[in-house]
C-alpha positions in Angstrom: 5.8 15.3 1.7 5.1 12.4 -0.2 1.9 10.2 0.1 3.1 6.3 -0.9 -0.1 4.9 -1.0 -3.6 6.9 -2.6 -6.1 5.1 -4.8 -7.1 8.0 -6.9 -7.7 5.8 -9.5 -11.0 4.5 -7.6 -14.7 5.9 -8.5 -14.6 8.2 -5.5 -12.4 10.2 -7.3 -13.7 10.2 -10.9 -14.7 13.4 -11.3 -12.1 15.8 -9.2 -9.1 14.0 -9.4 -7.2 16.7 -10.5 -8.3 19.5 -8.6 -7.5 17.3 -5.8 -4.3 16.7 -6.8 -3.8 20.3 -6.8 -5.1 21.0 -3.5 -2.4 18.3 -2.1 0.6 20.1 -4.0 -0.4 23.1 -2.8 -0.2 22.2 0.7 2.6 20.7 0.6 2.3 16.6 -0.9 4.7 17.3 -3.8 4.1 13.5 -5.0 1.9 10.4 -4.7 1.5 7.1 -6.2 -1.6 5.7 -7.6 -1.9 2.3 -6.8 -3.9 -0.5 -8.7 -5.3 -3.3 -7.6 -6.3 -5.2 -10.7 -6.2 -5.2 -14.5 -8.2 -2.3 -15.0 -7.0 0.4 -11.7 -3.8 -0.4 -12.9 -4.1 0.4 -16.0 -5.9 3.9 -14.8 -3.1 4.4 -12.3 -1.0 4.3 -15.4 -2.7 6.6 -17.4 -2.5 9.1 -14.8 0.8 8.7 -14.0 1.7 9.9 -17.4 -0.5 12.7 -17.5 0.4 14.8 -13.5 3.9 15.4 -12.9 2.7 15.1 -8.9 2.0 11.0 -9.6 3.6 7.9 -10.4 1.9 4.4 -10.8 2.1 1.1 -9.0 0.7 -2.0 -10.6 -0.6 -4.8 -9.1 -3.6 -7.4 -8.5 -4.8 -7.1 -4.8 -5.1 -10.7 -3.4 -8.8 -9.9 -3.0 -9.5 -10.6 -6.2 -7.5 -13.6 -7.1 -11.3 -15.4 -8.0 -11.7 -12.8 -10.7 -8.6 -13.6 -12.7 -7.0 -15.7 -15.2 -3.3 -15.9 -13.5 -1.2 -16.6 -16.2 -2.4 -13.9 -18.5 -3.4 -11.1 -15.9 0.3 -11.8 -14.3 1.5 -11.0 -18.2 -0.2 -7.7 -18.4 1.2 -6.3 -15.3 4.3 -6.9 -16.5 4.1 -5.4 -19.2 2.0 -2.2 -17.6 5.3 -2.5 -15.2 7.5 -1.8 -17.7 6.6 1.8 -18.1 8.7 4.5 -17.1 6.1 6.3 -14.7 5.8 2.6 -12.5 7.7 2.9 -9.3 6.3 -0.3 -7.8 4.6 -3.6 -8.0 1.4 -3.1 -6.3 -0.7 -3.9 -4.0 0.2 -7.1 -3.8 -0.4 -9.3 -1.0 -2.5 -11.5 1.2 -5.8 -10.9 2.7 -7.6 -13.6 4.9 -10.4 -11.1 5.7 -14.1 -12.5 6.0 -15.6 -9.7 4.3 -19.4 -9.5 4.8 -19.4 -6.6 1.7 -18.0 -8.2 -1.2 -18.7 -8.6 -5.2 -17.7 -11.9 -4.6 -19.5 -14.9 -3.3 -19.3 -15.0 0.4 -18.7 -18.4 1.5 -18.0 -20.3 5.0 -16.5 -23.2 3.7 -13.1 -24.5 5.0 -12.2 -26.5 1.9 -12.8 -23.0 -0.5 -11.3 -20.8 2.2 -7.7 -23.2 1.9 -8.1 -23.0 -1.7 -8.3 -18.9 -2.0 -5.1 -18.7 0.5 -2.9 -21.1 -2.3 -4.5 -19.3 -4.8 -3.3 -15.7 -2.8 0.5 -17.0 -2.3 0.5 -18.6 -5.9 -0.7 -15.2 -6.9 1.7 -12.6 -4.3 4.6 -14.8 -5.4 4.4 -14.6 -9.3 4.3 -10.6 -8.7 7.0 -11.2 -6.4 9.2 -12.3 -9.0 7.9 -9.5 -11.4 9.2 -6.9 -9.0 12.8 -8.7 -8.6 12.8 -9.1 -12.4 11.9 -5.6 -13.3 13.9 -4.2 -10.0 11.2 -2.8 -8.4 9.9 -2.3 -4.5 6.7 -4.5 -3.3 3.7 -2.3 -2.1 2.4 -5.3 0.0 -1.2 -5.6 1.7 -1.5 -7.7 4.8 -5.1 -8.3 6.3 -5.6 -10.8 9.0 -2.6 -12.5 7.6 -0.5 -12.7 10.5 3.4 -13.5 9.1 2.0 -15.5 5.7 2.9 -12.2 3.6 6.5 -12.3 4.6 6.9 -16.4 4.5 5.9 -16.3 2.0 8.1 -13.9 0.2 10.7 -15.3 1.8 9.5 -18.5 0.2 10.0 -17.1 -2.8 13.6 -15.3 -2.1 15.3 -18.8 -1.7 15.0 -19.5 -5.3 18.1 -17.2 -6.2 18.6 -15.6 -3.0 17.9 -12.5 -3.7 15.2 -10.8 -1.6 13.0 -7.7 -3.2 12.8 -4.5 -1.4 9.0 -2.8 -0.8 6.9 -1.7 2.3 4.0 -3.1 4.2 1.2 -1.0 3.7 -1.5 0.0 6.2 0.7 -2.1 8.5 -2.1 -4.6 11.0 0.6 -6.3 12.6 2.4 -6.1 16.3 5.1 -5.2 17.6 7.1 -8.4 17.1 5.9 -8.9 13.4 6.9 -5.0 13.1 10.1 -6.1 13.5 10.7 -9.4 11.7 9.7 -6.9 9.0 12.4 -4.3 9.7 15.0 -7.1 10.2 14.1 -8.1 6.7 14.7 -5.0 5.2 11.4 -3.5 4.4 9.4 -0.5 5.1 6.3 0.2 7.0 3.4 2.6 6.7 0.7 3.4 8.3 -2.8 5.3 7.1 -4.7 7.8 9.3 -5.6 4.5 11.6 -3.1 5.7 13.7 -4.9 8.3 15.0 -8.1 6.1 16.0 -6.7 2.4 16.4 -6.2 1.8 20.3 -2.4 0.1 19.0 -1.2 1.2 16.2 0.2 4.5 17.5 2.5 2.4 19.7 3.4 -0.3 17.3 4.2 3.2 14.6 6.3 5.4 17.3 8.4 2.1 17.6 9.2 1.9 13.7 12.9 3.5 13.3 12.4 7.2 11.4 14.6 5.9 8.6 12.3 2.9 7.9 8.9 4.8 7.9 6.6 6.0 5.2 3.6 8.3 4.6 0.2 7.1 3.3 -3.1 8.1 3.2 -4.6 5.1 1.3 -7.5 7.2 0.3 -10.4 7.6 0.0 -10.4 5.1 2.8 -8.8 5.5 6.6 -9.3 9.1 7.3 -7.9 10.8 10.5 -9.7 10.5 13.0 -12.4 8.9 11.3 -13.9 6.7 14.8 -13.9 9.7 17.2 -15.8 11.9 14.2 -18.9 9.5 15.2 -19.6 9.6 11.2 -21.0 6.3 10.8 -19.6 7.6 6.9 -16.3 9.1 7.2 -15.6 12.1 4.9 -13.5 10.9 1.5 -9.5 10.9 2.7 -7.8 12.6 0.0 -3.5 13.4 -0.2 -3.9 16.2 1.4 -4.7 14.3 5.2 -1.3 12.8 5.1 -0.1 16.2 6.7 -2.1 15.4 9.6 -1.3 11.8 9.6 2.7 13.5 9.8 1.8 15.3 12.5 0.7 12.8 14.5 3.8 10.7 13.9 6.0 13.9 15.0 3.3 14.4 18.5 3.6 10.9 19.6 7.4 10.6 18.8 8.0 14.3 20.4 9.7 15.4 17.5 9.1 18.5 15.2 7.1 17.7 12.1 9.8 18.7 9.3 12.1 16.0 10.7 9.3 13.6 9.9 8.6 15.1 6.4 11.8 15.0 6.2 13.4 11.2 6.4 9.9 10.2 5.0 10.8 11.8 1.8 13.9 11.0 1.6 13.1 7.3 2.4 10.4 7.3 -0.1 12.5 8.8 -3.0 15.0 6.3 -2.1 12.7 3.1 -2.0 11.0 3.9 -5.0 14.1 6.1 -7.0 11.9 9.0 -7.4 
């Protein structure tokens, strides 16, 4: 199995990354990618990348904090950190129109700054869009609350020469019809362990073709089953859950598990030329 989509780069991880890197190989998640969200996970994701030959890096400024950064020469350094051989992907990039009420940002209410931070999001998701076509590279896209802005907007951005960039939309929030608008375009979807506790997203996943799918975990967040624990904390996701988020995929679709650890792989060595 491979897990697309882990943030072991994060501070829940800082001290045991490695032994729990080990425990996924051992049961079975032979890679993962590290994915950065700014400057500085980026760099980390990199730097770990190069040092387990279970992970690769993705590079990327999430769309969350597009207040925190100086465009021009943030977009320059994940170019360059893009460059490296251990980077699969360009991400995750993005659009998020989220009121979060948890934030290290200033939480504000105000129409006029809320327009601003969505032309400040595309501005941002579109310069890394061309990065990825540059470079040749999949998108790891986030889309929260965003209905079909994410893909307009790359689209947007594919007229220039035509050519549109490959990727997958991560931790998919869409439905059904925006599902496949997705597929017709030619990208992937994933899904975290939400599946297994959000009322809709079994049904929108079990209608995704097998040969467009991915495995994720997006730990330490999303983890199996986390709702119907009654945890108000969920336990730490790690690689290692994206067995049983495989297994749900195989139980709702009525198929044996290898076939879905199967075509995942193989779609997820062919998306991002493992």
């Amino acid at each position: 199995m491979i897990d697309t989509h882990t943030h072991l780069n994060f501070e829940a991880f800082k001290d045991d990354w490695r032994e729990v890197v080990e425990k996924a190989v051992e049961a079975g998640v032979e890679k993962m990618i590290v994915v950065g969200t700014d400057i500085v996970s980026s760099k980390r994701a990199v730097e770990m990348a190069e040092s387990h030959p279970a992970l690769y890096a993705s590079v990327g400024i999430h769309p969350h904090h597009v207040r925190d950064i100086n465009v021009i020469s943030d977009i320059k350094v994940i170019e360059k950190l893009a460059e490296e051989k251990r980077v699969v992907a360009i991400g995750e990039v993005g659009l998020d129109y989220h009121n979060y009420t948890i934030t290290k940002y200033p939480i504000t209410n105000d129409p006029g700054e809320l327009t601003r931070l969505k032309i400040l999001q595309k501005r941002l998701l579109g310069m890394q869009v061309e990065i990825a076509k540059k470079l040749n590279k999949p998108l790891i896209l986030h889309s929260r609350e965003a209905g079909s802005d994410v893909l307009d907007t790359i689209e947007h951005f594919a007229k220039i020469d035509g050519i549109m960039p490959e990727g997958v939309f991560h931790c998919f929030d869409g439905n059904g019809g925006y599902a496949l608008k997705i597929l017709e375009a030619g990208f992937y979807i994933s899904f975290t362990g939400n599946v297994t506790f959000v009322t809709d997203r079994m049904e929108v996943a079990a209608a995704v073709p097998l040969d467009k799918l991915l495995l994720e975990t997006d730990c330490p967040y999303m983890s199996p089953f986390a709702k119907a624990s009654g945890n108000k904390k969920p336990r730490r996701c790690e690689p290692i859950d994206v067995a049983v988020i495989a297994s749900y995929h195989a139980q709702q679709r009525q198929i044996d598990i290898l076939e879905v650890e199967k075509q995942t792989t193989k779609n997820a060595m062919k998306l991002f030329r493992l």
